[in-house]
N, C-alpha and C positions, 0 to 999 in steps of 0.2 A: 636780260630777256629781250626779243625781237618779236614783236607783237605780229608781225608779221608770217612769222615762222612759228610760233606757236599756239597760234589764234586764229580760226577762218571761219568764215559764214558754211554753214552745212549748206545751205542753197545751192552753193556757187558746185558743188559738186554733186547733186542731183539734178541743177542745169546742166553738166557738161556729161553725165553720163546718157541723159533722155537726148542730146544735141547728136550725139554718137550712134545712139539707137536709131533716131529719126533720121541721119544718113546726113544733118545738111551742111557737114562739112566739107563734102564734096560735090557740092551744090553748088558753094558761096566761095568767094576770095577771103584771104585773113581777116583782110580788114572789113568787109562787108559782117562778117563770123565775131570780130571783136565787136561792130556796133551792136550786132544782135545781145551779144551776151550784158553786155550796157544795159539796153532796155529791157531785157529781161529782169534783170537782176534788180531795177527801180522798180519794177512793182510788185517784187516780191520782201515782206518782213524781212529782216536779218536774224541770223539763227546760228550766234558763236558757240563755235565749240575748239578743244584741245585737240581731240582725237577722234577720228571717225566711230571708230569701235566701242567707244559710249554711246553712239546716238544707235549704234547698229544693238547694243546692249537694251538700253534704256526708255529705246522711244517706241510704243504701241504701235503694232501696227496700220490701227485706224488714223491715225496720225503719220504716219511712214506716207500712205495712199492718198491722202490728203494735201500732203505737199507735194508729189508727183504730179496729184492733178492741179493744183496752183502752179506748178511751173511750164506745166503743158498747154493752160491757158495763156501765162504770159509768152511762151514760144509761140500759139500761134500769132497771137496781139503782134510780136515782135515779126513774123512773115507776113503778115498783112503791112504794116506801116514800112516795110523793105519794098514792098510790090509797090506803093503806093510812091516811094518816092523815086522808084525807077523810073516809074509811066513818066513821072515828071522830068527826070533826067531826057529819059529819050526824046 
């Protein structure tokens, strides 16, 4: 088994579909887009799963909406502390 390849946080792929939605991939450079997904992804629980299609099976939807908007809070968190350390860069 590869833990890797059979095992992933459901987050990380409710952040990278809202990251998509909200456009700021083509906002940001990779690596600007890698640190985001970093901070995001630290303040939100961890939430493993095998296969997508159980959580899409299995999980309420009040709970579905629930971590949408937890990861949407941590997006903006994570576009604030980006601005914040640009000002400082320039």
């Amino acid at each position: 088994m590869k833990l890797h390849d059979d095992v992933h946080n459901y987050y990380e792929k409710i952040m990278l579909d809202l990251l998509i939605e909200r456009g700021l991939s083509a906002q940001y450079s990779d690596e600007i887009m890698a640190d985001f997904c970093c901070t995001i992804l630290n303040q939100l629980p961890a939430r493993y799963i095998r296969y997508d299609v159980d959580m899409a099976f299995y999980l309420p939807q009040h709970e579905r909406i629930q971590m949408e908007q937890r990861v949407n809070i941590a997006i903006d968190v994570a576009i604030s502390q980006v601005a914040k350390k640009r000002k400082t860069v320039e």
